[in-house]
C-alpha positions in Angstrom: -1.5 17.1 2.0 -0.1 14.3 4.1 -2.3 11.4 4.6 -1.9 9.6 7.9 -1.5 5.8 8.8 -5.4 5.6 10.2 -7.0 8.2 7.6 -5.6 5.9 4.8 -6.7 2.0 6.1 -10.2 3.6 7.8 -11.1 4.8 4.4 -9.6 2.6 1.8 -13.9 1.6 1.1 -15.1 5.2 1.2 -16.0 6.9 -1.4 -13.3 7.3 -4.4 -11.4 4.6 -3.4 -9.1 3.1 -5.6 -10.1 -0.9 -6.9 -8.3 -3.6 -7.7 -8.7 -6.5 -10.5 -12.0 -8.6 -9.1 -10.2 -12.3 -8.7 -7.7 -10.8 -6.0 -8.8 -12.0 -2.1 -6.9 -11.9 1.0 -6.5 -10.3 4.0 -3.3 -8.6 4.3 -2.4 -7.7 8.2 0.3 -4.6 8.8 2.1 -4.6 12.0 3.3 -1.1 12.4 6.0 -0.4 14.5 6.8 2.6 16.3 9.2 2.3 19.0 8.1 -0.1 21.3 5.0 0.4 20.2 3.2 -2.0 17.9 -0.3 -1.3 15.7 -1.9 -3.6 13.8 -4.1 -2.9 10.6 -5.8 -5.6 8.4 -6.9 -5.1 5.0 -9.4 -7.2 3.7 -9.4 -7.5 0.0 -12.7 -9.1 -2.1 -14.6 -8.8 -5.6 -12.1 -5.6 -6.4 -12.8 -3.5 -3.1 -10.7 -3.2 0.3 -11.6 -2.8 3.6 -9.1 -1.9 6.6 -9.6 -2.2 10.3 -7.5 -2.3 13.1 -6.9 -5.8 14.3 -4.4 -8.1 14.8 -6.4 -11.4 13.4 -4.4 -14.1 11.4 -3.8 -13.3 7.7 -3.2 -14.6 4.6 -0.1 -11.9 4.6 1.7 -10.1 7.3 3.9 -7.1 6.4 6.1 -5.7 9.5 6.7 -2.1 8.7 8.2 0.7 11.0 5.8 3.9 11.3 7.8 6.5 9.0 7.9 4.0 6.2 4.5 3.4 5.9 3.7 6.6 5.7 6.0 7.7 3.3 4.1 4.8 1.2 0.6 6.0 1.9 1.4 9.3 0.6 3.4 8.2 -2.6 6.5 9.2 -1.2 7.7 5.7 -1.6 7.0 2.4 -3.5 6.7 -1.0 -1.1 8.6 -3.6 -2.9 12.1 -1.4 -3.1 11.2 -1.3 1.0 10.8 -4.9 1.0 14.0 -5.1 -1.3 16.4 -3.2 1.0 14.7 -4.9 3.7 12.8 -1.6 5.3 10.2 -4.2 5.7 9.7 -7.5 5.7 6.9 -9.9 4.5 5.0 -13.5 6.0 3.2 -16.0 4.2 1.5 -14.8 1.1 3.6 -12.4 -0.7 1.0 -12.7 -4.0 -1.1 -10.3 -2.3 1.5 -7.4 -2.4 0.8 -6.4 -5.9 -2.6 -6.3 -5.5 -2.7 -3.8 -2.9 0.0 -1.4 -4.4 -2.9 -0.8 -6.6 -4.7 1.0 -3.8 -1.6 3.1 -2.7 -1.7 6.7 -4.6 0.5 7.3 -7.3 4.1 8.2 -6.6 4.8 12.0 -6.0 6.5 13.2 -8.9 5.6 10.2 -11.4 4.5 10.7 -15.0 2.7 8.0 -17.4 4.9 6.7 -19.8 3.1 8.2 -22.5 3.7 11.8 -21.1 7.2 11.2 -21.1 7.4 9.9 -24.6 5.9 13.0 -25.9 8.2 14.9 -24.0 11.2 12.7 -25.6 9.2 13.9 -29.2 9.0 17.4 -29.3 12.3 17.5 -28.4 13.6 16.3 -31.2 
């Protein structure tokens, strides 16, 4: 099920939600970019739980992302720093937030633990 833009920021606080170590705090703002259009999202990250809002307040981190690449991240279709890395997207002021909220993104489609894989590599032998 494909997870949209809005859906995933409005409830990354509701119930189920994904945390984060406890020491991360921040506010991460996401200007979105579709066309000439511009929306703005800020994630507000304290004591291991996230809340996002649309606004375009100051933050501690500013990530400018076009539309269909930030949803391709929200539903696991794709990872944020090899976006950042190809420069898909491009990052302001603190980029030590980044890691902490890739822990709230769902896991990549398609991606095993490392374990499973190891006991695949195993029993084949």
């Amino acid at each position: 099920m494909s997870v949209s833009v809005r859906t995933f920021f409005t409830e990354l606080d509701g119930p189920g939600a994904r945390q984060f170590p406890p020491m991360v705090s921040g506010t991460l703002r996401f200007d979105i970019h579709d066309g000439d259009q511009v929306e703005h999202w800020l994630v507000t990250m304290a004591g291991g739980h996230a809340r996002g809002e649309q606004s375009d307040a100051d933050a501690d981190c500013v990530i400018v992302i076009d539309r269909v690449l930030i949803e391709r991240i929200v539903n696991g279709e794709e990872r944020m720093f090899p976006a950042f890395f190809r420069f898909a997207a491009t990052i302001e002021k603190d980029f030590a937030l980044i890691p902490a909220f890739e822990w709230l993104l769902p896991d990549t489609v398609g991606a095993r633990h490392p374990r499973q894989l190891a006991s695949g590599w195993k029993a084949a032998r």
